[in-house]
C-alpha positions in Angstrom: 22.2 75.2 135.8 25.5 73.2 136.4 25.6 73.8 140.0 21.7 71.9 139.8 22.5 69.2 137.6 25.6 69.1 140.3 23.3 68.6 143.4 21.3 66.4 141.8 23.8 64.0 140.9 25.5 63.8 144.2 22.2 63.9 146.7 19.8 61.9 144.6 21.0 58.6 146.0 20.7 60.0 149.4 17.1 61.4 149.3 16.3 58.1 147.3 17.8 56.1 150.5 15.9 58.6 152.5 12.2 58.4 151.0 13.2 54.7 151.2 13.5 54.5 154.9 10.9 56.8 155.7 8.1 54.5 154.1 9.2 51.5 155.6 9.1 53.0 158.8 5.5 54.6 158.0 3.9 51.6 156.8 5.7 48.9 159.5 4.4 51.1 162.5 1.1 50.7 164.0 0.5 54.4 165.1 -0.6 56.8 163.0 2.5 59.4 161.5 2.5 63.1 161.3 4.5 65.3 159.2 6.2 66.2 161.9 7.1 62.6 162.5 7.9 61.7 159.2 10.3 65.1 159.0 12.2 63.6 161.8 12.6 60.3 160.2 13.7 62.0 156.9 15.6 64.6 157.3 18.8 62.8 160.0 18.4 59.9 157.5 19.1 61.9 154.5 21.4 64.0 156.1 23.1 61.1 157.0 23.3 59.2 153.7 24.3 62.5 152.3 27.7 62.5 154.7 28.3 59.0 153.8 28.2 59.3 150.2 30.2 63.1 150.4 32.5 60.9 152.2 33.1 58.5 149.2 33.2 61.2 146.6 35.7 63.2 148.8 37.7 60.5 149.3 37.4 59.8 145.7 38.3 63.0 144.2 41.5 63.3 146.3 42.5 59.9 145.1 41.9 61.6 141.2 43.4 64.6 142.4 46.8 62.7 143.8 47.0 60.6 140.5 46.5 63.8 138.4 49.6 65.3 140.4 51.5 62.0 140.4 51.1 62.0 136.5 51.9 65.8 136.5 55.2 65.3 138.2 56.4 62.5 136.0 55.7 64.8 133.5 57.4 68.0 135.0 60.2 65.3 135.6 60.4 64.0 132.1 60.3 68.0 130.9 63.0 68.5 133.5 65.1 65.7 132.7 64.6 66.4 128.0 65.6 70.6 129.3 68.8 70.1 131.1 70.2 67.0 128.7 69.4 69.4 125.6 71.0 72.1 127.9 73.9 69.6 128.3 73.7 69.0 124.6 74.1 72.9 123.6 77.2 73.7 126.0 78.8 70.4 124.8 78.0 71.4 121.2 79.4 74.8 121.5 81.7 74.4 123.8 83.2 71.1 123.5 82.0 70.3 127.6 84.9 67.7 128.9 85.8 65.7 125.4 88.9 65.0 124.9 91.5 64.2 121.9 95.0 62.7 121.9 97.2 60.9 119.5 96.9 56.9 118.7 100.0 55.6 117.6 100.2 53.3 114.2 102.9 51.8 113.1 103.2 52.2 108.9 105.6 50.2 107.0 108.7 48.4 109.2 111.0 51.6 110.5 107.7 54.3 110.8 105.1 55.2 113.2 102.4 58.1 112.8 100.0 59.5 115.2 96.5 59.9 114.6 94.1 62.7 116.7 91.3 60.9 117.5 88.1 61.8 119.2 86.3 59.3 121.2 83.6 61.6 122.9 80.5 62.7 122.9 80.7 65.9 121.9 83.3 68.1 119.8 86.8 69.1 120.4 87.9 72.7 119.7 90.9 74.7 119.4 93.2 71.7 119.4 97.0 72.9 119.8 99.6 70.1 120.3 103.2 70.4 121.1 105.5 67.0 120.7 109.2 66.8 122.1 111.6 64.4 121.4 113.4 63.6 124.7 116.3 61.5 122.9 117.4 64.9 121.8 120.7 66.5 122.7 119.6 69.3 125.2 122.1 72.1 126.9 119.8 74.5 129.3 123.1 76.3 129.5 123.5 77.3 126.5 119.5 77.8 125.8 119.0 74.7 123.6 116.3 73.3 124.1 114.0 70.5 123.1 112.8 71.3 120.0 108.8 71.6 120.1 106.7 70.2 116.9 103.6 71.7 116.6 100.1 70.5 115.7 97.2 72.8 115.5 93.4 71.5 114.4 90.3 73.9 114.6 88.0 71.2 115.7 87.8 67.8 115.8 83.9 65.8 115.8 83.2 62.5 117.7 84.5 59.8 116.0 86.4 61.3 113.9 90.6 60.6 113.4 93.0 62.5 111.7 95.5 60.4 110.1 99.2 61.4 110.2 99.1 64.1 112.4 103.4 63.8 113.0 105.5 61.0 111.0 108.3 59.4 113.1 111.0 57.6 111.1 112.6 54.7 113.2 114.9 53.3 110.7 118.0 54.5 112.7 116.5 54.7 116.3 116.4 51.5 118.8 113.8 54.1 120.8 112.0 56.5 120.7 110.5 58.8 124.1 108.2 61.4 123.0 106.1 63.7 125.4 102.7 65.5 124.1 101.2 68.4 125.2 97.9 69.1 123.6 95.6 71.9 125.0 91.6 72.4 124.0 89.3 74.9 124.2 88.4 73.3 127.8 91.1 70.7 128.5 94.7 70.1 128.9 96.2 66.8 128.3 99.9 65.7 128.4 100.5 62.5 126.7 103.5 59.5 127.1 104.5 57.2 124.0 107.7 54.9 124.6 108.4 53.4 121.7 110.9 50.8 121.6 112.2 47.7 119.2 112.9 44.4 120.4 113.1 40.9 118.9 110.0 40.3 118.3 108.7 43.7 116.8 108.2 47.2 117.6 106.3 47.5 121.0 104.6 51.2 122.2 104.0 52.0 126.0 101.3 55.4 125.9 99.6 57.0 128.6 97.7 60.1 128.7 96.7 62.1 131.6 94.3 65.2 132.4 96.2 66.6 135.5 96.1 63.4 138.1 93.5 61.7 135.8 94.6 58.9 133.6 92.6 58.8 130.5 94.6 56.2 129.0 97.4 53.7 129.3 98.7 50.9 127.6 101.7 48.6 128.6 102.1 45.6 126.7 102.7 43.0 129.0 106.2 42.0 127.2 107.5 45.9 127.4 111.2 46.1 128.3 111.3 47.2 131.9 107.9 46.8 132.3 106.4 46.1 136.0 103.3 45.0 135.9 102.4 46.2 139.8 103.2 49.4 138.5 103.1 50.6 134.8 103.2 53.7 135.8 106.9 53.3 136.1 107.2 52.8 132.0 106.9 56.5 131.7 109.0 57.5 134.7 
């Protein structure tokens, strides 16, 4: 029944066209017609028509059938792009992915400065261990002394998050301080630069922190003692 109802609806316009034709044609001629004759006249008309018109509806259906797959790739695309950021989302979440966490220094009071871990990614940090020397220190590889190491160690760390007074430096008898920090995550090393340093006008801090040849960050106030500003990478040379 659906295949009928099908037919009818796509080759009623032509046989309508065709009927149409072939009674025009039988009542404008002057001979008499046949069956045979009228036949003729019918069925290349209908036939016809009926190419024309599949001709629309073919062309018609494809142009349905392209929109419906346009429409179905934006969506496999939109499905596509939600699966791998959720898939980024998971690794990151468990994982900790590339974030990264180093100290901010924050001076306290007139003769102290603390560090802070902070966490400015997107995703957790995880398994934090941190290792601080003092490079003012006395030092004889000779003899086996050493800098002396000051740990850290955090579990994890969330976005946005800052722990406060992570190491506590007292500058009340020190004109400088150098300090080098060594923090290693879950998926990332970092070695960190502060130069720390009192002048006239107030305590001024140099930092930079680095990922292998990647800087993360650096900051050299413009008014630093030694300072070049063509190269402030020399601060922490």
């Amino acid at each position: 029944m659906n295949i009928v109802i099908r037919l009818l609806k796509e080759f009623w316009f032509p046989a309508a066209i065709a009927i149409v034709w072939t009674i025009y044609n039988v009542q404008t001629s002057s001979a008499p017609w046949e069956f045979k004759t009228i036949l003729n006249v019918f069925a290349p008309t209908f036939f016809l028509v009926s190419w024309a018109t599949g001709q629309f509806f073919r062309v018609q259906k494809q142009a349905q059938v392209e929109r419906n797959l346009i429409s179905i790739e934006g969506r496999v695309e939109t499905l596509v792009s939600r699966l791998e950021k959720h898939t980024q989302d998971f690794f990151g979440y468990t994982t900790g992915a590339n974030s990264v966490a180093y100290f901010i220094p924050m001076l306290t009071g007139n003769n102290a400065l603390e560090l802070g871990l902070i966490n400015k990614s997107t995703y957790p940090v995880f398994d934090v261990h941190a290792e601080v020397i003092d490079l003012d220190e006395p030092i004889d590889p000779d003899k086996g002394k050493l800098w002396t190491r000051y740990r850290f160690s955090r579990a994890s760390l969330y976005p946005s998050k800052i722990v406060m007074g992570a190491y506590h430096f007292d500058l009340s008898e020190r004109q400088r301080l150098n300090i080098n920090i060594f923090i290693q995550t879950r998926s990332l090393g970092l070695m960190q630069q502060l130069r720390v340093i009192k002048t006239e006008a107030g305590i001024l801090i140099a930092s930079r922190t680095a990922a292998g040849e990647q800087i993360i960050e650096m900051n050299v106030p413009p008014d630093f003692p030694g300072a070049d500003p063509n190269n402030p990478n020399a601060t922490f040379e």
